[in-house]
C-alpha positions as CSV (number, residue, x, y, z in Angstrom):
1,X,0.0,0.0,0.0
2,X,1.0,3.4,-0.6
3,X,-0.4,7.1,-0.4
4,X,-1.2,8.8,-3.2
5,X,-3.6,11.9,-3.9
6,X,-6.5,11.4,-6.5
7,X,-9.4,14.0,-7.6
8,X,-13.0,12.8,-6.2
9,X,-15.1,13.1,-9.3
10,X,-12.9,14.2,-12.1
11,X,-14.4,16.0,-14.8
12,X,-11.4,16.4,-17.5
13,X,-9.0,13.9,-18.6
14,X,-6.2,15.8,-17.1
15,X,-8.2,15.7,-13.7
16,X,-8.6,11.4,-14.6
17,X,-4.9,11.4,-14.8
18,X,-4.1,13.2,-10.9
19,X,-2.3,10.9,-9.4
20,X,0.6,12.0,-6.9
21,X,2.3,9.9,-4.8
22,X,2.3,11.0,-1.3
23,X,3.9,8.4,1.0
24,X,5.0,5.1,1.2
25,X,3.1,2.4,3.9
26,X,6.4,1.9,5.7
27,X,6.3,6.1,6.0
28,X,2.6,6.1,6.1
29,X,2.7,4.2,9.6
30,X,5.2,6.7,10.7
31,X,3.3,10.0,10.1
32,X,0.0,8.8,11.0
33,X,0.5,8.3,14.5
34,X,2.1,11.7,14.3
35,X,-1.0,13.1,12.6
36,X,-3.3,11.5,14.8
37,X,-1.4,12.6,17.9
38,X,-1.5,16.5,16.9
39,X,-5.1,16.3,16.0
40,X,-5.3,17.1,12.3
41,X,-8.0,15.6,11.1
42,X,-7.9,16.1,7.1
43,X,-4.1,14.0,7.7
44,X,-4.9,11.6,9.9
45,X,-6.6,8.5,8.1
46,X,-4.7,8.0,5.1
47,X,-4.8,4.3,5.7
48,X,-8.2,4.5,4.3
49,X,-8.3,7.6,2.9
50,X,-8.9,11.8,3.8
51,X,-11.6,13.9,2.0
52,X,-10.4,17.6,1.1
53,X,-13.7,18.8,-0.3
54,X,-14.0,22.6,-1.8
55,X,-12.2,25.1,0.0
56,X,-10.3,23.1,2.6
57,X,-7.1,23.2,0.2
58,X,-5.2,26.0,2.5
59,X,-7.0,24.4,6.0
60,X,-5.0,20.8,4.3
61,X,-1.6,22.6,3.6
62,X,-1.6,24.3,6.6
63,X,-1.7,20.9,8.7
64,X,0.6,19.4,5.7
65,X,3.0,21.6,7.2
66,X,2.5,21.0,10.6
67,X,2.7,17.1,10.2
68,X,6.3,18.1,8.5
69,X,7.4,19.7,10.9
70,X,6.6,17.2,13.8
71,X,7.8,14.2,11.7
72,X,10.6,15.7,11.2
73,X,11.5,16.4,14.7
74,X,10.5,12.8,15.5
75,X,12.7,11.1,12.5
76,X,15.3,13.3,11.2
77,X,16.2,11.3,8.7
78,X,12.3,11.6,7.1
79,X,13.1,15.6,6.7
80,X,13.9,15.4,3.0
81,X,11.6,12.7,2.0
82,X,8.5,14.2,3.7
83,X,9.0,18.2,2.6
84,X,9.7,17.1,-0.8
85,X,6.6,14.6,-1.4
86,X,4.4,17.3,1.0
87,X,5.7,20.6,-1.3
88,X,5.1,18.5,-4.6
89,X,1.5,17.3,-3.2
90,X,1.1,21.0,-2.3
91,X,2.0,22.1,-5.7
92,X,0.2,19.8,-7.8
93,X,-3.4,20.5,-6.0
94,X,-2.9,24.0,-6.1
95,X,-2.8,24.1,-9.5
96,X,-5.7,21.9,-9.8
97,X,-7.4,24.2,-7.7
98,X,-6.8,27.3,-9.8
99,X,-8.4,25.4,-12.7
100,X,-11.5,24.6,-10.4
101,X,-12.6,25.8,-7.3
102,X,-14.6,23.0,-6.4
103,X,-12.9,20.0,-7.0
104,X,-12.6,17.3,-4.1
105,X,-9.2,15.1,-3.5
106,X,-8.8,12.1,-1.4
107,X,-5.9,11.2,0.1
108,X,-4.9,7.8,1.2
């Protein structure tokens, strides 16, 4: 299992093709603790998976970089891995965003 990003309902081709990989399972089991532990609730079931509907995008980044920062404090050697997948997850739905406003991700 890994963790990987997808658009809820796609409506274009491009938006069929969204696929970014977040996290491996070995990571996943990691951060999710961490996650749960810190009480941010659109990053804490991505065993299953987290809804970001409409308008939660900055609320999501926002704990996105929270979760960094603990994990990182917690396994140093995770810094690199989890700012780089975190900033390109960041990045991608951003840009997603800017071509819709109301498109949904999950994340697990």
């Amino acid at each position: 299992m890994s963790v990987v990003a997808l658009i809820n309902h796609p409506q274009t081709e491009e938006e069929r093709r969204f696929n970014i990989p977040v996290m491996t399972e070995a990571v996943c089991r990691i951060v999710g603790p961490v996650a749960e532990r810190l009480g941010l609730d659109l990053c804490d079931n991505w065993g299953t998976f987290n809804e970001v509907g409409p308008g939660q995008a900055p609320e999501f980044f926002r704990q996105l970089d929270c979760l960094a920062v603990a994990v990182a404090d917690q396994e140093p050697g995770l810094r690199d891995y989890i700012e780089h997948r975190f900033s390109n997850l960041k990045e991608r739905m951003a840009e997603a965003v800017e071509r819709r406003a109301d498109v949904e991700f999950y994340v697990g």
